[in-house]
C-alpha positions as CSV (number, residue, x, y, z in Angstrom):
1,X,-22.1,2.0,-8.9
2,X,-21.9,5.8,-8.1
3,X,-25.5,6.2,-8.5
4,X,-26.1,3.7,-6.3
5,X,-27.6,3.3,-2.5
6,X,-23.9,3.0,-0.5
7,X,-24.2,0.5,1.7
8,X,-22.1,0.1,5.0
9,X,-18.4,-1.8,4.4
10,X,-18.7,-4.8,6.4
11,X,-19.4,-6.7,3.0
12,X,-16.1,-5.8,1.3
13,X,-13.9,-6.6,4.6
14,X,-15.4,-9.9,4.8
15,X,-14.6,-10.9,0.9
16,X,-18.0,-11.5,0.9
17,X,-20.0,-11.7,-2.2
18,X,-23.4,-11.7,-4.0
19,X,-25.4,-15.2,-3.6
20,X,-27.4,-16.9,-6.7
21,X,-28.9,-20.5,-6.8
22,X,-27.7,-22.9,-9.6
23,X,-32.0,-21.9,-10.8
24,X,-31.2,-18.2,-10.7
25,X,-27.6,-18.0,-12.2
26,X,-28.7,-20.3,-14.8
27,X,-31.7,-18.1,-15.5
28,X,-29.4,-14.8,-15.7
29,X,-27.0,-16.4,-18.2
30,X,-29.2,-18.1,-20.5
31,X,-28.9,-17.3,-24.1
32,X,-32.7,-15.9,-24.2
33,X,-31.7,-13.3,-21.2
34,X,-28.3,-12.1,-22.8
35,X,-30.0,-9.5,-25.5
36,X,-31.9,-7.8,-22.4
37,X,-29.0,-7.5,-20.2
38,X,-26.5,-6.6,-22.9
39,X,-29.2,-3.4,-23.8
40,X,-29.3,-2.7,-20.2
41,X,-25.3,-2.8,-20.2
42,X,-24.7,-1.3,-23.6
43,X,-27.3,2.1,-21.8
44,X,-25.4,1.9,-18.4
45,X,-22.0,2.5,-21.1
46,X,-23.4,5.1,-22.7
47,X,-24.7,7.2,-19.7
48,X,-21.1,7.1,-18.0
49,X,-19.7,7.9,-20.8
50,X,-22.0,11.1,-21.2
51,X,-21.6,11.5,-17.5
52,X,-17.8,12.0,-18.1
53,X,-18.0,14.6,-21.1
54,X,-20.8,16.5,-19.0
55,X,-18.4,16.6,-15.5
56,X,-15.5,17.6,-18.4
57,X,-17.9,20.7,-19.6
58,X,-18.6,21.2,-16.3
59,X,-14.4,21.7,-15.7
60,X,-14.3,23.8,-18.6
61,X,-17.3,26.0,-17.3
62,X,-15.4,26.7,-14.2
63,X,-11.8,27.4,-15.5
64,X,-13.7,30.1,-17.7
65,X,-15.9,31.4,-15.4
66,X,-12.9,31.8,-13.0
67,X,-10.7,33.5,-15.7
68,X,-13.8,35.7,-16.4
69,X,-14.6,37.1,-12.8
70,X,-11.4,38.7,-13.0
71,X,-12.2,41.1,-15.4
72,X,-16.0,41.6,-14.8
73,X,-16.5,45.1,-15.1
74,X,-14.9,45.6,-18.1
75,X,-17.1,47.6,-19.7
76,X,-16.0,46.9,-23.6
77,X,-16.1,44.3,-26.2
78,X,-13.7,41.9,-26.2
79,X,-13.4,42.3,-30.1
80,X,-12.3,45.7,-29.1
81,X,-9.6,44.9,-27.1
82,X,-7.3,44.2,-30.7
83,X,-4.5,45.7,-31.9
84,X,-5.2,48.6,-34.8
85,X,-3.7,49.7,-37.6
86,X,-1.6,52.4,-35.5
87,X,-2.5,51.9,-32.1
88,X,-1.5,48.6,-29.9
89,X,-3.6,46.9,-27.2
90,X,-2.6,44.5,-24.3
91,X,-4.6,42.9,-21.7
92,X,-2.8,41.7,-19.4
93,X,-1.8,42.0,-15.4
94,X,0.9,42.2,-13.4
95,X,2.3,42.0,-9.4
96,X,0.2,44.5,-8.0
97,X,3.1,45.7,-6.3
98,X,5.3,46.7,-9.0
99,X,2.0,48.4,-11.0
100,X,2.5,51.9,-10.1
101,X,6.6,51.5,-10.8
102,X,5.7,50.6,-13.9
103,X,3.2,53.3,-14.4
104,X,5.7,55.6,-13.3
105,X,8.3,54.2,-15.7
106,X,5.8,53.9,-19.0
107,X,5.3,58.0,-18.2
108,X,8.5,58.7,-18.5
109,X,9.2,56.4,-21.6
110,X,6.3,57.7,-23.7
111,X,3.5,60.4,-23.3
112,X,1.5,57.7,-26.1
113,X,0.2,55.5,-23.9
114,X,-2.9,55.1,-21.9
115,X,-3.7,52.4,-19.1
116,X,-6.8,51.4,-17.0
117,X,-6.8,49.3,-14.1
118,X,-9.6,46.9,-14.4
119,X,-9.4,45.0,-11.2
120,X,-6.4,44.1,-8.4
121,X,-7.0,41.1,-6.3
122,X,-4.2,42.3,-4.1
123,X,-1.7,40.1,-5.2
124,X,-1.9,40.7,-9.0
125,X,-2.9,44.3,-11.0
126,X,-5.6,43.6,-14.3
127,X,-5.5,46.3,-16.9
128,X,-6.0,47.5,-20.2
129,X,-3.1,49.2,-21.8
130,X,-3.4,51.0,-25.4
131,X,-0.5,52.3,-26.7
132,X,1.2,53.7,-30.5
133,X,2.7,50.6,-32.2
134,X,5.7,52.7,-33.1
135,X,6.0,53.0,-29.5
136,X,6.5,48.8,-29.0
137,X,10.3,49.0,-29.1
138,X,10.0,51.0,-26.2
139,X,6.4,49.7,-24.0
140,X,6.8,46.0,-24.7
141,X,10.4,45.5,-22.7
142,X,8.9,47.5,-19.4
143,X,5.8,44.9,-19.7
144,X,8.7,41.8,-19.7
145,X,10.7,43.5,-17.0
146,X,7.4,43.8,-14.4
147,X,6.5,40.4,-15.2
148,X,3.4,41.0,-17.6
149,X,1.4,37.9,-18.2
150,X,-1.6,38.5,-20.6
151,X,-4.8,37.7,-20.3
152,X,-6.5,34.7,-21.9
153,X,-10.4,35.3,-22.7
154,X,-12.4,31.8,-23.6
155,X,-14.4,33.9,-26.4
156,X,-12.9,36.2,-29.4
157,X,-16.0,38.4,-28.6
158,X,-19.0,39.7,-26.6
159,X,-19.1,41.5,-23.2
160,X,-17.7,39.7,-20.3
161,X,-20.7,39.8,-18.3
162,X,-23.1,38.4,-21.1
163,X,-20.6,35.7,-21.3
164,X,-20.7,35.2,-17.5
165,X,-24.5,34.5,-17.7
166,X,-24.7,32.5,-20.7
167,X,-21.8,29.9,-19.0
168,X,-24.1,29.9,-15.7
169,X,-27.0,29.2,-18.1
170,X,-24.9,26.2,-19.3
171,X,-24.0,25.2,-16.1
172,X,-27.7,25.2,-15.2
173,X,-28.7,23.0,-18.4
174,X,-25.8,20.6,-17.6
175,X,-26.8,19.9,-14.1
176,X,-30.6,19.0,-15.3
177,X,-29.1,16.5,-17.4
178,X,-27.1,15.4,-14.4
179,X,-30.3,14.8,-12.7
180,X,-32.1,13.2,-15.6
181,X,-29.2,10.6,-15.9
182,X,-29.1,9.8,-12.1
183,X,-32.7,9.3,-11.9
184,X,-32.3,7.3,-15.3
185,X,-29.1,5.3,-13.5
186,X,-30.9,4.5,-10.4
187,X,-33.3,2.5,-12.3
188,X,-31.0,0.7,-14.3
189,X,-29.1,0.0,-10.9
190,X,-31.5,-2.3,-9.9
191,X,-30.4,-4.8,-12.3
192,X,-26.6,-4.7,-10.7
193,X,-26.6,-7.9,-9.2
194,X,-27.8,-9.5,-12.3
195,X,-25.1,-8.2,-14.4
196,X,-22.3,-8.6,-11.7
197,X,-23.7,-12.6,-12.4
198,X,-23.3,-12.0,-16.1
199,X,-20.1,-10.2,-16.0
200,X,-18.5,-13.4,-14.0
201,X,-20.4,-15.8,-16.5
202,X,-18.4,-14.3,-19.4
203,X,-15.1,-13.6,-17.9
204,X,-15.0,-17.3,-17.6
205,X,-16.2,-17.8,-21.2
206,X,-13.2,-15.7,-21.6
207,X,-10.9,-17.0,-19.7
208,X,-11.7,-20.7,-21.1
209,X,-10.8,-19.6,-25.0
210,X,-7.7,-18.1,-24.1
211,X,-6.6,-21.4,-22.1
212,X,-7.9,-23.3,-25.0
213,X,-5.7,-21.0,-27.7
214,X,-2.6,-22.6,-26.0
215,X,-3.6,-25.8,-26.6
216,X,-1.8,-28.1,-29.6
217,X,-4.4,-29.8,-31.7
218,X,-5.4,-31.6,-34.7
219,X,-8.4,-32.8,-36.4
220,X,-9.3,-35.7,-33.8
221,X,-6.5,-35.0,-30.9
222,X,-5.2,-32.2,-28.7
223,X,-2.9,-31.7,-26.1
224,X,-3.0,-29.9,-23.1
225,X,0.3,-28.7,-21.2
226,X,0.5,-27.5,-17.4
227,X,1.6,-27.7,-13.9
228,X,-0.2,-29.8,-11.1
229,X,0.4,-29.8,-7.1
230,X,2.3,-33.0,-7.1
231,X,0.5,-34.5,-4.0
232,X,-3.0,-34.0,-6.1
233,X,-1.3,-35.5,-9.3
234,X,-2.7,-38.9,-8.8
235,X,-6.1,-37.9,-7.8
236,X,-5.9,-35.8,-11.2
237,X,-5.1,-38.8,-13.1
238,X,-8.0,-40.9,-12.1
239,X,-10.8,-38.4,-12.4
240,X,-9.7,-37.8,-15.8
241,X,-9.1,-41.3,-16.8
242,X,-12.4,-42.2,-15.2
243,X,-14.1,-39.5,-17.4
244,X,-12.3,-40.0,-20.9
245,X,-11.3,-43.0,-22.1
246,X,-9.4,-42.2,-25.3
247,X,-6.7,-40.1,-22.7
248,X,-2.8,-40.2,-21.6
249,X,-1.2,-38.1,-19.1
250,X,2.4,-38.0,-19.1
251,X,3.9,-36.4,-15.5
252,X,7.8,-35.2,-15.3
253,X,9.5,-33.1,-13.0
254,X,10.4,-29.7,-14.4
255,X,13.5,-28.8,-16.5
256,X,16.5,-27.8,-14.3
257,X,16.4,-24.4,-16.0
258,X,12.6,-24.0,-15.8
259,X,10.7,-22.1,-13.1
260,X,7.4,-23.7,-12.3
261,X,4.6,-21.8,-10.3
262,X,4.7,-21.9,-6.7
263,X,2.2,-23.4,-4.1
264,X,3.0,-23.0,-0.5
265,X,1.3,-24.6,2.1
266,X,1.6,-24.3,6.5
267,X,0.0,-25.1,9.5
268,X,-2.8,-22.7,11.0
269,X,-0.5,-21.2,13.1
270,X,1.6,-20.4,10.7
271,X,-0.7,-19.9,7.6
272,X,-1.9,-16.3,8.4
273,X,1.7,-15.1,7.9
274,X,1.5,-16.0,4.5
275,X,0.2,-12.6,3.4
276,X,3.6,-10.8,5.3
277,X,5.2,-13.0,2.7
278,X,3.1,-12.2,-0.2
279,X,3.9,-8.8,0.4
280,X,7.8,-9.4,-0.3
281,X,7.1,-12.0,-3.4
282,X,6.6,-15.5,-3.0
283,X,9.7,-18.1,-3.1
284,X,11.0,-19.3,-6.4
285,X,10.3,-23.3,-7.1
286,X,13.9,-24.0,-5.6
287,X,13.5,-21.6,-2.5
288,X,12.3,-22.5,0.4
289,X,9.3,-20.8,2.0
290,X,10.0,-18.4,4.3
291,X,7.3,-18.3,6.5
292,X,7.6,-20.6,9.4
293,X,11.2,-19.3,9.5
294,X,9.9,-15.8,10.5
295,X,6.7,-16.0,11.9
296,X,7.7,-16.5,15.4
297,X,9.7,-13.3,15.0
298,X,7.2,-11.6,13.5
299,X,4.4,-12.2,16.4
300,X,7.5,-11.5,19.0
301,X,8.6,-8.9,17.5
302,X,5.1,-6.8,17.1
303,X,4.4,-8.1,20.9
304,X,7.3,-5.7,21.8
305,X,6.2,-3.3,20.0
306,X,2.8,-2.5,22.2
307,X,4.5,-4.2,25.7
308,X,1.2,-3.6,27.0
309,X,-0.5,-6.5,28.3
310,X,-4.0,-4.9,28.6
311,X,-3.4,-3.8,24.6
312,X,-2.5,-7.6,23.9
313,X,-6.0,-8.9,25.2
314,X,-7.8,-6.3,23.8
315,X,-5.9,-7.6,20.1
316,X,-6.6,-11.1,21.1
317,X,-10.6,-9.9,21.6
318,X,-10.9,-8.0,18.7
319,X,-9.5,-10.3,16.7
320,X,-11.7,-13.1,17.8
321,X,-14.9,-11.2,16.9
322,X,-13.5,-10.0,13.7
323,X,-12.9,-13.8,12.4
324,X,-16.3,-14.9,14.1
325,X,-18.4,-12.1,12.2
326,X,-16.5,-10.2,9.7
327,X,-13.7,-11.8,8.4
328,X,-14.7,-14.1,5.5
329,X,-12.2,-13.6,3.0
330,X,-8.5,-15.3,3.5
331,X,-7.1,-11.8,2.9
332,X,-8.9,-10.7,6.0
333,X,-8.8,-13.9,8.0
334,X,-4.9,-13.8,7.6
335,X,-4.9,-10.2,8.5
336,X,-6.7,-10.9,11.5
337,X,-4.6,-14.3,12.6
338,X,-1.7,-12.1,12.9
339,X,-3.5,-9.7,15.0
340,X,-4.4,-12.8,17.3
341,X,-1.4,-14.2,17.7
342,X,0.9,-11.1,17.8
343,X,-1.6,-9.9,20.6
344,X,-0.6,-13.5,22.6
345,X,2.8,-12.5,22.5
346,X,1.9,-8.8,23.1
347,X,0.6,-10.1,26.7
348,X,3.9,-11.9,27.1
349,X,6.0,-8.6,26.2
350,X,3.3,-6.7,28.3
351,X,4.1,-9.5,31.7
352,X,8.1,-8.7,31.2
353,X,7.8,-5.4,30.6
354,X,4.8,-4.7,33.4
355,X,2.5,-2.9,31.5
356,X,-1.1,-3.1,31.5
357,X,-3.2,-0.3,29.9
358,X,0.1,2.2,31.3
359,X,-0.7,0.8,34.7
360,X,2.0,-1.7,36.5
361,X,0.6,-5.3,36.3
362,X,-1.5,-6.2,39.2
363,X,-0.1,-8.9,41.8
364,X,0.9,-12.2,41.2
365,X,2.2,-11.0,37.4
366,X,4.3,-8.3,38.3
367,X,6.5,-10.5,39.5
368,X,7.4,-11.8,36.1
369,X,8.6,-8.1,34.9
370,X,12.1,-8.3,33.8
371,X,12.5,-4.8,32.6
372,X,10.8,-1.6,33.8
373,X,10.8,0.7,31.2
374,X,9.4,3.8,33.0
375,X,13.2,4.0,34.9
376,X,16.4,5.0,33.1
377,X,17.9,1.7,33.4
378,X,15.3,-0.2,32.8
379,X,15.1,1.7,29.1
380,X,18.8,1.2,28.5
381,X,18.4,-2.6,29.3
382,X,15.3,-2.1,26.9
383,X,17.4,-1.1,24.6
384,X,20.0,-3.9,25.1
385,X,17.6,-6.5,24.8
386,X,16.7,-5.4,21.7
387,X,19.7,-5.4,20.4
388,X,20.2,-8.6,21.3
389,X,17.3,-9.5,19.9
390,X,18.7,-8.3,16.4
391,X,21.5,-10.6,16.8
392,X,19.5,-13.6,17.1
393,X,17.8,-13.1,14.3
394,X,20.8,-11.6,11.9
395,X,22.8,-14.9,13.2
396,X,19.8,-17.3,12.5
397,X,19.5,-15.4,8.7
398,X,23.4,-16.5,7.9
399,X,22.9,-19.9,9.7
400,X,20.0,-21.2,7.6
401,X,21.8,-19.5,4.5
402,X,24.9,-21.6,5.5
403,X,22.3,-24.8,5.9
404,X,20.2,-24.1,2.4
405,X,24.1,-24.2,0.7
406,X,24.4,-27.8,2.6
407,X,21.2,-28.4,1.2
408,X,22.1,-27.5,-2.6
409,X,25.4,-29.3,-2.4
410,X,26.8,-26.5,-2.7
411,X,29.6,-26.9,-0.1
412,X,32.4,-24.4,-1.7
413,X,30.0,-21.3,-0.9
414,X,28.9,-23.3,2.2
415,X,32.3,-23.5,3.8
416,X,34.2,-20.8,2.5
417,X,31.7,-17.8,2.6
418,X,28.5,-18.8,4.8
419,X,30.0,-20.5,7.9
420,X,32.3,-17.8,9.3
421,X,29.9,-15.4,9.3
422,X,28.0,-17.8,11.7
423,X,30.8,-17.9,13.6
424,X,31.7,-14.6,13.7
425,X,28.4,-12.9,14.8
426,X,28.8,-14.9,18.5
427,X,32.4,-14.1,18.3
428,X,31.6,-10.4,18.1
429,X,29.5,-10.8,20.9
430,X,31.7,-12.5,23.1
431,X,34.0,-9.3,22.9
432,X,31.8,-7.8,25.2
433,X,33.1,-7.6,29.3
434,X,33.3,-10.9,30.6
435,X,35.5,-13.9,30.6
436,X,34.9,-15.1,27.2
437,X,36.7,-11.9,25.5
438,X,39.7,-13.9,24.5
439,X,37.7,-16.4,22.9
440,X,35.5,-14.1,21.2
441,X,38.9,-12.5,19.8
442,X,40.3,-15.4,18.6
443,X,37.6,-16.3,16.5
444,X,36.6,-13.4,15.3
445,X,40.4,-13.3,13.9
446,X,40.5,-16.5,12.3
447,X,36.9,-15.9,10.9
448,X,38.4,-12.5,9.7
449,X,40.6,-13.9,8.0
450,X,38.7,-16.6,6.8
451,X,36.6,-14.6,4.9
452,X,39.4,-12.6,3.7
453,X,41.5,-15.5,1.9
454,X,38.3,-18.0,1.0
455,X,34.9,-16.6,0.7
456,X,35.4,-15.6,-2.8
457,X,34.9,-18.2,-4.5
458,X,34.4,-16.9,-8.0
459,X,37.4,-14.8,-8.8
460,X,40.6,-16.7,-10.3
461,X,44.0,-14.8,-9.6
462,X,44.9,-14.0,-5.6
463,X,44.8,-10.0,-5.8
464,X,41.0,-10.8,-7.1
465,X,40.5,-13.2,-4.3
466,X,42.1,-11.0,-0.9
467,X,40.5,-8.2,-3.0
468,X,36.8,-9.3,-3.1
469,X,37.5,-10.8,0.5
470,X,38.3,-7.8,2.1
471,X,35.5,-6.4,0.8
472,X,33.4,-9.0,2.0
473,X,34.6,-8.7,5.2
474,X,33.7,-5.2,5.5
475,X,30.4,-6.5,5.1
476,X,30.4,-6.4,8.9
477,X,29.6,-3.3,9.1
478,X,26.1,-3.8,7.5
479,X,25.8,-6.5,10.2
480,X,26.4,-4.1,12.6
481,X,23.7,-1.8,10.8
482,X,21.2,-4.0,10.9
483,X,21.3,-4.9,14.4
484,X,21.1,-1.4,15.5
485,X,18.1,-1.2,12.9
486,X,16.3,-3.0,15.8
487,X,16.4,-0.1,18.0
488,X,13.2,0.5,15.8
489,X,11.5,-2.1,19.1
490,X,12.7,0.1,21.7
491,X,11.6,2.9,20.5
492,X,8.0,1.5,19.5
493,X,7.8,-0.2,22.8
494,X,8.6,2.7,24.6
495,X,6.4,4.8,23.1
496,X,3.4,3.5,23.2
497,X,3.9,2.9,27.2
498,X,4.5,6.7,27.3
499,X,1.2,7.8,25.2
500,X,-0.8,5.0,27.5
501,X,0.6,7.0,30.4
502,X,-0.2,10.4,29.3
503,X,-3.6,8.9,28.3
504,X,-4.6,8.0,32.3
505,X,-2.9,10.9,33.3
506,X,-5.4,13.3,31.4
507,X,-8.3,10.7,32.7
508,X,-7.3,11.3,35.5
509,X,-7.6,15.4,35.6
510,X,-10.8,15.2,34.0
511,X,-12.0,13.0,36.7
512,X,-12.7,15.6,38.9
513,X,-14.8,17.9,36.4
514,X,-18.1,18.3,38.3
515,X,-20.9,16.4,37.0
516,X,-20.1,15.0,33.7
517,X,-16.4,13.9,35.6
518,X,-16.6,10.5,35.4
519,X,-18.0,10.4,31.8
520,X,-15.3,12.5,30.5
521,X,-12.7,10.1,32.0
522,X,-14.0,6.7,31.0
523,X,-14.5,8.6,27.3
524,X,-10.8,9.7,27.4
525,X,-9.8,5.9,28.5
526,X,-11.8,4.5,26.1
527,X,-10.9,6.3,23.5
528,X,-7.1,7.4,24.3
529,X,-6.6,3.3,24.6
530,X,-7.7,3.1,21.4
531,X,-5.7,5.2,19.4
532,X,-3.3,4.1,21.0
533,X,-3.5,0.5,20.2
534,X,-4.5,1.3,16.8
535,X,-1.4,3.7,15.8
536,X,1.0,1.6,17.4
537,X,-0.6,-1.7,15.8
538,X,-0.2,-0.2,12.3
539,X,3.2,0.9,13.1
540,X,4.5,-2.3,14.9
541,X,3.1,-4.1,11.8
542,X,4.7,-2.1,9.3
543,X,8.2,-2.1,11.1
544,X,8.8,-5.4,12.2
545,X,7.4,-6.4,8.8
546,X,10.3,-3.9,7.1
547,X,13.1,-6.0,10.0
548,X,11.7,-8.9,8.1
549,X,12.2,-7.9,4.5
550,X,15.3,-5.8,5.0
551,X,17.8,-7.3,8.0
552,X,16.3,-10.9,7.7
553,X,15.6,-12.3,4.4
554,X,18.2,-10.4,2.5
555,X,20.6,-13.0,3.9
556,X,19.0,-16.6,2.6
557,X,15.7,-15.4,0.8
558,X,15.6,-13.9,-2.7
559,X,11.7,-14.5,-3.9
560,X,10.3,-13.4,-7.0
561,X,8.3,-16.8,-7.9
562,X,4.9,-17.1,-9.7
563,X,2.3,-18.1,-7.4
564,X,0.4,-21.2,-8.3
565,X,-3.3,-20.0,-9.9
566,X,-5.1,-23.3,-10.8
567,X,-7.5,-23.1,-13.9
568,X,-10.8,-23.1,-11.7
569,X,-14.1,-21.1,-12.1
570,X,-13.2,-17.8,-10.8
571,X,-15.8,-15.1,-9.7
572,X,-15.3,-12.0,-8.9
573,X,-18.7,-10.6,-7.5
574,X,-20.8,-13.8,-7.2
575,X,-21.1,-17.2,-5.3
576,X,-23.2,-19.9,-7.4
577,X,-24.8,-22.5,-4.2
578,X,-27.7,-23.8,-2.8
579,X,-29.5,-21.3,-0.7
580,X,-31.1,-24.0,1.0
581,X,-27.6,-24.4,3.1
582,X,-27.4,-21.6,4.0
583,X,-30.8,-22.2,6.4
């Protein structure tokens, strides 16, 4: 592919793929075309693989010339530059700052010495130093102490400057074969798509012998063991049974200590979120799928994130166009689900917090701002709400922990270590000013000490038991952690008004720039908005995704499960259907 015409990257963000009729993929594959393609392949192989040792002489070329340039007017043999029988030679350089202190300091150690400079780049000195070997007692310790480092030559012999031209000669012979093979590669590129095909074909020849190693077999019978969705298990029974008649298929659940593969299925609201959760690990068999569990969160929380109204339709538009054009592959199409949907509840966040494109929100909908985050106080109730916010979502965590141990029978942990800690988070709370402080404190004191005396439920003597429950109960303090983790929204929220701001305020100078004025300023909006929405997008993505995964699902969700890959024909570069569909 690097000889290759690049072509523009709409294809790869829309997963889409290379398209052959059943006539030409059949054509492409057949036994008669295999020996030309595989010569084609097999001469594609070898000129990489000449490409790479040619780019690796090419390396070596330029690590010598570069050690060579250094000494380039040295006017001797390199042969020559070897210690005698009585006199010694180094080559070698130095910190060009210390060079004349050690000159001065070889003089007065020995008169037996000579030493020319051959070159000084400023920061290092290159010279020649001959000197009586009886005298190395004495010269080779002031050569340590300034830091001597000798020179390294890429030939035993010949002038430095005859080597010099004979390397650019070599570079000059490598880079005509450089041509020759691009021109050669170009040619052969032409037959990409069919061997894309081909290379698809035989990964699926592939892929079918190494299913069909597993399988247990005889002379006249073999069995087959795997996993099936359950809902498609009868539907999977009758097409085989209608195609084989000498078949049984047994179906049982799976072993309690087995770990099947795991399918997950949502609504379309809920579906794009999957790919957030891909990016933690999918649930184990026994788990329970996260995703409808945070992706209202997840939309909410990005929405606060840009609190602009204006950025929120501008999500909801690009978005749209991306899906209707662009995004073909479910990777994408997720991607670009969340976008939509975050950018609904980006308009919402935008309404309550006023914003629209960093200007206030136009009558009737500024009426609906709750909190103004351009004043002091509206950025501390910001902040507040965020908070709050946290606790929600912390509290809802240890609630559905407390109802998946309801769920597992597991009413011990359920009980005696889950449900105080859903008692306790709105107990904490209610310590805050107002009338329901004594309440608050009495449950947060019985739940206290709750946890202290019952939550574990592992250890066997009553030291273990206060001991591991005291520690359990300091586990408040990470509760407290994560909730001020959420500050994160505040601070994204804010920020992203301020830059929207600063962007019409320097629209707004340029404005007045005679003539090209008004260009300027819509160039500034246009593209200041931008930015804007794009930086804080990725940012709001990647933080509320890290609330998710850090404050949220650490408290019910472990993942880890094997996603569910049916054997099916798989390509990777081609799609096999009727072109005349596509008309």
């Amino acid at each position: 592919g690097q000889f290759e015409e690049k072509k523009g990257g709409l294809l790869s963000f829309s997963g889409g793929k290379l398209i052959f009729s059943p006539a030409q993929y059949a054509e492409i594959t057949s036994p008669e075309s295999l020996p030309r393609w595989r010569e084609i392949a097999d001469r594609c192989y070898e000129l990489s693989g000449e490409v790479n040792r040619l780019e690796s002489q090419l390396s070596r070329i330029n690590a010598d010339r570069s050690n060579l340039q250094i000494w380039w007017n040295l006017d001797v043999p390199i042969e020559s530059l070897r210690d005698t029988e009585k006199v010694a030679v180094r080559v070698g350089s130095i910190p060009s700052v210390a060079y004349q202190e050690m000159i001065s300091e070889l003089e007065e150690a020995t008169p037996y010495h000579h030493i020319e400079m051959v070159n000084s780049t400023g920061t290092e000195a290159y010279f020649v130093l001959t000197f009586l070997k009886e005298e190395e007692p004495i010269v080779n310790p002031i050569l340590a102490k300034y830091g001597f480092t000798p020179a390294s030559f890429p030939r035993d012999s010949g002038m430095v400057s005859e080597i010099l031209s004979e390397l650019n000669e070599e570079e000059k012979r490598i880079r005509e074969r450089e041509e020759e093979i691009a021109s050669e590669a170009k040619e052969l590129s032409r037959h990409r798509s069919e061997l894309m095909a081909l290379y698809d074909h035989l990964s699926q020849n592939l892929q079918k012998l190494q299913v069909q190693e597993s399988f247990l077999e005889t002379r006249h019978v073999f069995m087959v063991e795997g996993w099936v969705r359950e809902k498609d298990l009868e539907d999977f029974r009758e097409d085989l049974i209608g195609r084989f008649k000498e078949i049984d298929i047994y179906a049982f659940d799976p072993a309690p200590d087995e770990e099947p593969p795991v399918a997950i299925e949502n609504n379309r609201l809920v579906e794009p979120f999957q790919m957030v959760t891909n990016l933690y690990g999918m649930p184990r068999y026994r788990e329970i799928d996260p995703t409808p569990l945070f992706a209202p969160f997840f939309a909410f929380f990005f929405g606060i994130c840009l609190t602009d109204a204006g950025y929120g339709l501008t999500l909801i538009l690009l978005s749209v166009l991306a899906l209707k054009l662009f995004a073909k592959g479910r990777g994408a199409r997720q991607l670009m689900g969340i976008l939509l949907l975050s950018g609904v509840m980006t308009v919402v966040a935008g309404m309550l917090t006023g914003g629209f494109f960093g200007l206030k929100m136009p009558e009737p909908f500024s009426k609906l701002m709750v909190v103004d985050p351009s004043t002091p106080e509206g950025q501390k109730k910001f902040l507040y709400i965020s908070w709050g916010i946290g606790v929600v979502q912390v509290w809802v965590g240890f609630l559905i922990k407390f109802l998946l141990s309801l769920r597992d029978r597991k009413f011990k942990d359920a009980f005696r270590a889950d449900l105080p800690w859903v008692v306790m988070i709105p107990a904490a709370v209610m310590l805050l000013p107002g009338n329901l402080r004594k309440i608050g404190l009495t449950l947060f004191v019985i739940c206290s000490v709750w946890i202290i005396a019952l939550s574990d439920t592992e250890s066997k003597s009553i030291v273990g038991k206060i001991g591991n429950g005291f520690f359990n109960w300091y586990g408040i303090s990470g509760v407290f952690g994560d909730v001020l983790s959420y500050s994160r929204l505040f601070a994204l929220g804010l920020a992203t008004g301020i830059i929207a701001h600063v962007v019409n305020t320097i629209a707004k100078m340029i404005s007045g720039v005679p003539g090209l004025g008004p260009v300027l300023m819509i160039g500034v909006l246009i593209g200041g908005h931008l930015f804007n929405i794009v930086i804080n997008a990725l940012g709001g993505f990647i933080h509320t995704a890290r609330l998710q995964f850090v404050e949220y699902f650490t408290k019910f969700f472990e993942g880890g499960g094997e996603p569910f890959r049916p054997f099916a024909r798989e390509n990777r570069y081609v799609v096999v259907m009727d072109l005349e569909s596509l008309r």
